[in-house]
N, C-alpha and C positions, 0 to 999 in steps of 0.2 A: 061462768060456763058458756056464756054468748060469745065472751071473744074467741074462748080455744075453739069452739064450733066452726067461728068465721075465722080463723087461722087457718083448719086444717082443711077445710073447703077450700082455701086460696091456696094451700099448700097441694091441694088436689090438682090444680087448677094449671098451676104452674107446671106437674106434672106431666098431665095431658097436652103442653105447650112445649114439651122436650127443655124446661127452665129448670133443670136440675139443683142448680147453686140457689137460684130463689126456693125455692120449696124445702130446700134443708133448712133455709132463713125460718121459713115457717112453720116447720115443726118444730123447731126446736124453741121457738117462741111456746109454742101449745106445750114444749113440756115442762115448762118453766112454771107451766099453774097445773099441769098433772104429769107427773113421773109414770103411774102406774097403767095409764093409755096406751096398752099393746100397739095399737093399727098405726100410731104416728113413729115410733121407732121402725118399726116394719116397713113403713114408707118412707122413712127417711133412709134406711141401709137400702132399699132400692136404688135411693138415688143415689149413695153413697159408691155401689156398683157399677151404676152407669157414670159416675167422675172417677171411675178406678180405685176409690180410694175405701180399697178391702178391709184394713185393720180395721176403720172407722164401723164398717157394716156388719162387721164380725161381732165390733162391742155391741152395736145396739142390738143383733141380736142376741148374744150373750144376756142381755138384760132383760127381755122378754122373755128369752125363756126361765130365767130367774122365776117372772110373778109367774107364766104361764107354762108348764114345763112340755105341754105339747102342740107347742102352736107350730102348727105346718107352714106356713108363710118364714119364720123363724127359723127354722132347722133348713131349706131350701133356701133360705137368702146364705146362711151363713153359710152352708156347703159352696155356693158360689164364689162367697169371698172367700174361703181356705182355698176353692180351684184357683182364683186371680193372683192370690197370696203367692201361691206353689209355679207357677207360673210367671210370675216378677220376679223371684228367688231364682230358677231356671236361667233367666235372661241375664240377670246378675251375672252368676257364677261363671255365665260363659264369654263375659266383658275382660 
């Protein structure tokens, strides 16, 4: 439990550094020893949003709201990534 603590701390860390690709590094380290830890999916589709990369932040929140079925962090990220979704799809079709 000491390490995922000092993961998602670092994973915090990185956050607040605008280090997006490291911080995904580090949650998903944290969720290697807990799947069921809402806040480290929640933070990592944050940052999944800010590297564009929608589908990815759509899963993890898809999977929070699985254990947690009203976490507001979770239904607001994922609305984000269906907007960026719907919006790359847009851009697409008009290439």
């Amino acid at each position: 439990m000491e390490k995922f603590k000092r993961w998602k701390n670092e994973g915090n860390d990185f956050v607040k550094m605008g280090e997006y690709e490291e911080a995904v590094n580090k949650y998903s380290e944290c969720m290697k020893l807990n799947t069921e830890e809402c806040t480290v999916y929640t933070n990592r589709a944050l940052c999944y949003l800010k590297l564009c990369k929608y589908e990815e932040a759509k899963q993890d929140c898809d999977h929070v709201l699985q254990i947690e079925d009203s976490n507001i962090k979770a239904f607001y990220r994922r609305a984000l990534a269906y907007k960026g979704l719907q919006v790359r799809k847009k851009n697409m079709a008009g290439i």
